[in-house]
N, C-alpha and C positions, 0 to 999 in steps of 0.2 A: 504494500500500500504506500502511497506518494501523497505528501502534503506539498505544494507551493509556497516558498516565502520570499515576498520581496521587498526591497529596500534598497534603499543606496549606499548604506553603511555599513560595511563587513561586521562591525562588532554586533551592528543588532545582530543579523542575520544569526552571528554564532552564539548569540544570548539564546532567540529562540529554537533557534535548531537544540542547545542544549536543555533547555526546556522540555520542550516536547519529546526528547527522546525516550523510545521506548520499542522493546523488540516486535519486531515486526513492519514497522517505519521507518520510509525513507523520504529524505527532507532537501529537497529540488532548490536551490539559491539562487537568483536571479536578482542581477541590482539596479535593474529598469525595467520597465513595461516592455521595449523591443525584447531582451532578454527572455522575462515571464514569455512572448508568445512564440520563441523558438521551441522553448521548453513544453512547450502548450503541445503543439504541432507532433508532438513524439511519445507526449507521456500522457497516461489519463491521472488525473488527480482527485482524492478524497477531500482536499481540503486548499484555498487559498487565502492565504493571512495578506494583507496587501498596504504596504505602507501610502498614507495618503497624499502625502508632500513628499514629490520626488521630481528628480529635473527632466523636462520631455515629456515623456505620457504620463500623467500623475495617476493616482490609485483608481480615481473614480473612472476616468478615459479607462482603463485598464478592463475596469469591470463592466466598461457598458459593452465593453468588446467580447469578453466573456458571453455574456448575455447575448450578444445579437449571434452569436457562434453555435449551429448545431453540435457540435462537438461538446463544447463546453457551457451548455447553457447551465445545464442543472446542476453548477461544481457552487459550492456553499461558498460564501467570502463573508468573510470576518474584515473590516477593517481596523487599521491599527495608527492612531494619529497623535501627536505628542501637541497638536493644536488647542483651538473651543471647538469643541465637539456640540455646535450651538444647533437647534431645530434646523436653522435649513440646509447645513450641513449633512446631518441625520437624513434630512429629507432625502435630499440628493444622492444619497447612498444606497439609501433602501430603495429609490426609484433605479439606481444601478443594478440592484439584487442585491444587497448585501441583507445577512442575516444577522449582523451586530457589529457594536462598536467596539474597539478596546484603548484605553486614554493610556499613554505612556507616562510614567513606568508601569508596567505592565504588571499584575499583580500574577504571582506566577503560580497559582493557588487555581485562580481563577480561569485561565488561559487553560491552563490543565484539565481542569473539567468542561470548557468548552469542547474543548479539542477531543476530549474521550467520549463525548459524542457525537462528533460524525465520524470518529473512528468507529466508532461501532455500528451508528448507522451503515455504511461504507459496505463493512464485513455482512452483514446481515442482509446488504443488496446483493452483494455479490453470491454471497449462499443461496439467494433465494431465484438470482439468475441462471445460477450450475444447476437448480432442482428444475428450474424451466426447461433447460434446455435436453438435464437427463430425460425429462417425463415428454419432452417433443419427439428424442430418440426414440424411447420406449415407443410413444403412440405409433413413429413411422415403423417401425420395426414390428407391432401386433397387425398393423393395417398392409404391409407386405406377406408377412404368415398368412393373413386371414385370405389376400391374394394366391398367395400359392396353397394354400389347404384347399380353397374353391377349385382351383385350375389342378389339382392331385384329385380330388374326387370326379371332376370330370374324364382325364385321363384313367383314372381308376374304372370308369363305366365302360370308356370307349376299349379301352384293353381286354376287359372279363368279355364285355359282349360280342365283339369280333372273334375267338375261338369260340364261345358257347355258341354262337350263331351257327358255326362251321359244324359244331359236333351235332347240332339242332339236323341240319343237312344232311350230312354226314348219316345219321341215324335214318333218316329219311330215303334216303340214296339205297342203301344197304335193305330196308324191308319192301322197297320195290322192286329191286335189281335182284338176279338169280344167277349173275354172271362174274365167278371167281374171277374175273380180269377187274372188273368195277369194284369188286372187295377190297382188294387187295390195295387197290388206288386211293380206294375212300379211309379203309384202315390207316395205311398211311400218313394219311392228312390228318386224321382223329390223331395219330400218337404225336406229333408233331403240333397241334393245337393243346393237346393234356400239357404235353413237356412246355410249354411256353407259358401255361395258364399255370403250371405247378412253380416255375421258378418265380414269377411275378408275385404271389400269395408265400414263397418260402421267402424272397426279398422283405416282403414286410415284416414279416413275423420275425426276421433276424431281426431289424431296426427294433420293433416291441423289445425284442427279448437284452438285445444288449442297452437300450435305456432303461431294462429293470433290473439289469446286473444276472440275469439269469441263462446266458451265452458262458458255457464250460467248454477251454479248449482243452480236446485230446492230441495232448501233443508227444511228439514221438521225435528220436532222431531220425530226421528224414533226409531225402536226398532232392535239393530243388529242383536239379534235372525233370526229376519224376512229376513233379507240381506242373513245372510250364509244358512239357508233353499232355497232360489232364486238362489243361488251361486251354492250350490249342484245339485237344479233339473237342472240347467243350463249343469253342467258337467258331471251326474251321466252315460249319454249313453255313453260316449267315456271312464269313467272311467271305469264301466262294462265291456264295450267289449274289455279291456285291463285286466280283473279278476283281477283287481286291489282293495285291501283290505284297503277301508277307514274308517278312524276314526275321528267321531269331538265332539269335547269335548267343551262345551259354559256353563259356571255357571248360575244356577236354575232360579240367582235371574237377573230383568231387569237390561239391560246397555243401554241407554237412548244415541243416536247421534244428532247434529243439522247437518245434512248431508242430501246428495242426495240420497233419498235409490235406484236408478237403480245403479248410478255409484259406490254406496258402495258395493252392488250386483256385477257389472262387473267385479272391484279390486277385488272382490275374486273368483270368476271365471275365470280369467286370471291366476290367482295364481294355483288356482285348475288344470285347464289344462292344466298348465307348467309342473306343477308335473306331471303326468299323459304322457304328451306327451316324456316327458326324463326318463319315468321310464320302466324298463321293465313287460313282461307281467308278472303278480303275486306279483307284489310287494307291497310297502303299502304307502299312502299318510296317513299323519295325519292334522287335521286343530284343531288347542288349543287356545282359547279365554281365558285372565284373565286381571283382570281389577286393574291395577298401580297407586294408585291417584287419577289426574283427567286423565288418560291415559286409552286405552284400548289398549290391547297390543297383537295382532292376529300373528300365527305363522303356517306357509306352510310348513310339512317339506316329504319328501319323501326317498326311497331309490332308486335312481336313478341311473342316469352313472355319476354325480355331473360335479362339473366347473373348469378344469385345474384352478394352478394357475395364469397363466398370461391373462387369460379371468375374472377372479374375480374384476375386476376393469371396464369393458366394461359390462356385464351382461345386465347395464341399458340404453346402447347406441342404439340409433336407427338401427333397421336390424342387430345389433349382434348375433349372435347364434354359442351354442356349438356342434362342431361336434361329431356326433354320430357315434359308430363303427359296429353297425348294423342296416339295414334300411335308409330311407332317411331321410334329415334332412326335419322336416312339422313347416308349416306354413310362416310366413314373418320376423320375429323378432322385433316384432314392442310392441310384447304382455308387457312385462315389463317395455318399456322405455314407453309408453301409462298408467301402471300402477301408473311408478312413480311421473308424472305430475299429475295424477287425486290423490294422496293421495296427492301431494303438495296442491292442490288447497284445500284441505280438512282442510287445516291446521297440516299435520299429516310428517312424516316420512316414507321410506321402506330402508331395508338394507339387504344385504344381510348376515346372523347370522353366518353362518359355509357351508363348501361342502368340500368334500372329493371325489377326482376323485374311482369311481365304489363304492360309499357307499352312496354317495346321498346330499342333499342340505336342507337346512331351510332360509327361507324366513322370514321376521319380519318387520310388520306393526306397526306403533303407530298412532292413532287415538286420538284429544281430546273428551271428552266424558261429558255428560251432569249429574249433579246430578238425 
């Protein structure tokens, strides 16, 4: 907090300043009116004490300046005159804005308890500005939730009812048809709509189960190799049928986790088919394994439609998703903010490395890793 005090005589100055000190207080000295409005210009202030007989802008010119200044209209001025402090004096002050007089010598008793109240007034604005401004966060931050819990339960409708519709079909197709070639076809499409509608519904229930602490990893020494082989056959149908050109790069020799190998499998299949789902058709996903110390250090990276920047901070929020400029936006958004809890519980890290809107994204896991 900043008081102003001016005058033209160094000794006041360092009478008052020693006066009023007190921790937490810092006492701005200016010994003209040009002065005070450099000072103005840079600092905001609790308080202006303002000598009234001064040579050049005197106190009152000072404070009518004050006054006409959005800036500092509403900064309290005490003035301080060793003059008559006679009615129109007075008058002329308080039509400047001043909130009091003080006749030198200054009775230091009194200055003190002035002053200890708009110090505290002062503190009690500014608390009561920080509670403004948290409870404006808060509101914009319930009213985005309450945005994206709306736009999850819509995508939650359009997701279930798009496979039940198929299996609806499906069902249908099958007590018409008497022709094993038409079974066989429609069977297909049925396990292929379960398996979609199953991991959509086990996606949520992991986000449930690890906000109630009820996610138990069975962890084993495993061998990461074996996880991004699982990860791949996991993703490799939707990767395919987007002719999407993968590469994965995993050094020769063992890297040893005390980890869960499905969920270490899952985190990179979610990874996998992020990339994948934001990438356009022909593009290329790479997955690069190398091992940092005791770190293993796995990197997602694609050429995608990539993550504005003002979405680069959200990426990993529940039902966040970047919009896409062709096609619909697929799935729930649940897939990354699900990743990054299950590499938390790992012990581990996710970040997101670099994106560049229409050039693509790299994702970046660290894992501890076992001799």
């Amino acid at each position: 907090m900043k008081f102003l005090l001016v005058d033209d005589l160094d000794e006041n100055l360092l009478a008052l300043e020693a006066l009023l000190r007190r921790e937490g207080l810092e006492c701005l000295k200016a010994h003209s009116g040009d002065e005070a409005l450099e000072l103005l210009l840079v600092h905001e202030v609790a308080l202006a004490l303002l000598d009234v007989q001064m040579p050049g802008m005197d106190g009152f010119e000072l404070a009518e300046f004050l006054r006409g200044n959005e800036r500092t209209r509403h900064v309290p001025i005490i003035f301080l005159t060793a003059g008559s402090a006679d009615a129109q004096r007075r008058f002329r002050g308080y039509e400047a804005g001043a909130v009091d007089f003080l006749q030198k010598p200054i009775d230091a008793a009194v200055l003190r308890s002035k002053s200890d109240v708009f110090f505290n007034l002062y503190e009690q604005r500014r608390q009561i500005m920080e509670q403004r401004d948290e409870l404006a966060q808060m509101t914009r931050s319930l009213q985005l939730a309450d945005r994206r819990k709306n736009a999850f339960l819509g995508m939650v409708g359009h997701e279930l009812r798009n496979p039940i519709a198929a299996l609806g079909a499906g069902v249908h197709l099958i007590g018409r048809s008497r022709s094993d070639e038409v079974f066989e076809q429609v069977r297909g499409q049925m396990e292929r709509q379960v398996t979609h509608m199953t991991r959509l519904i086990e996606d949520l229930l992991d986000v449930a189960r690890i906000d109630q602490g009820k996610i138990v990893l069975r962890t084993e020494r495993m061998l990461l190799a074996d996880a991004v082989a699982l990860a791949v056959e996991i993703t490799r149908p939707r990767i395919e049928a987007r002719e999407h050109r993968l590469t994965v790069d995993v050094p020769e020799g063992p890297i040893w986790l005390d980890a869960d190998h499905a969920r270490i499998a899952q985190i990179l299949s979610n990874l996998l088919a992020n990339a994948a789902r934001y990438t356009e058709p022909g593009g290329a996903i790479a997955l690069t394994v190398h091992r940092t110390g005791a770190e293993v250090v796995i990197e997602v990276a694609d050429t995608g439609v990539g993550i504005p920047p003002d979405m680069q901070s959200q990426v990993f929020d529940l039902f966040a998703q970047v919009e896409r400029s062709h096609g619909p936006t697929e799935g729930l958004g649940i897939g990354l903010a699900l990743v990054r809890q299950l590499v938390a519980l790992h012990g581990g890290g996710i970040c997101l490395k670099e994106s560049t809107v229409g050039q693509g994204s790299t994702f970046l896991v660290r894992l501890p890793c076992m001799d």
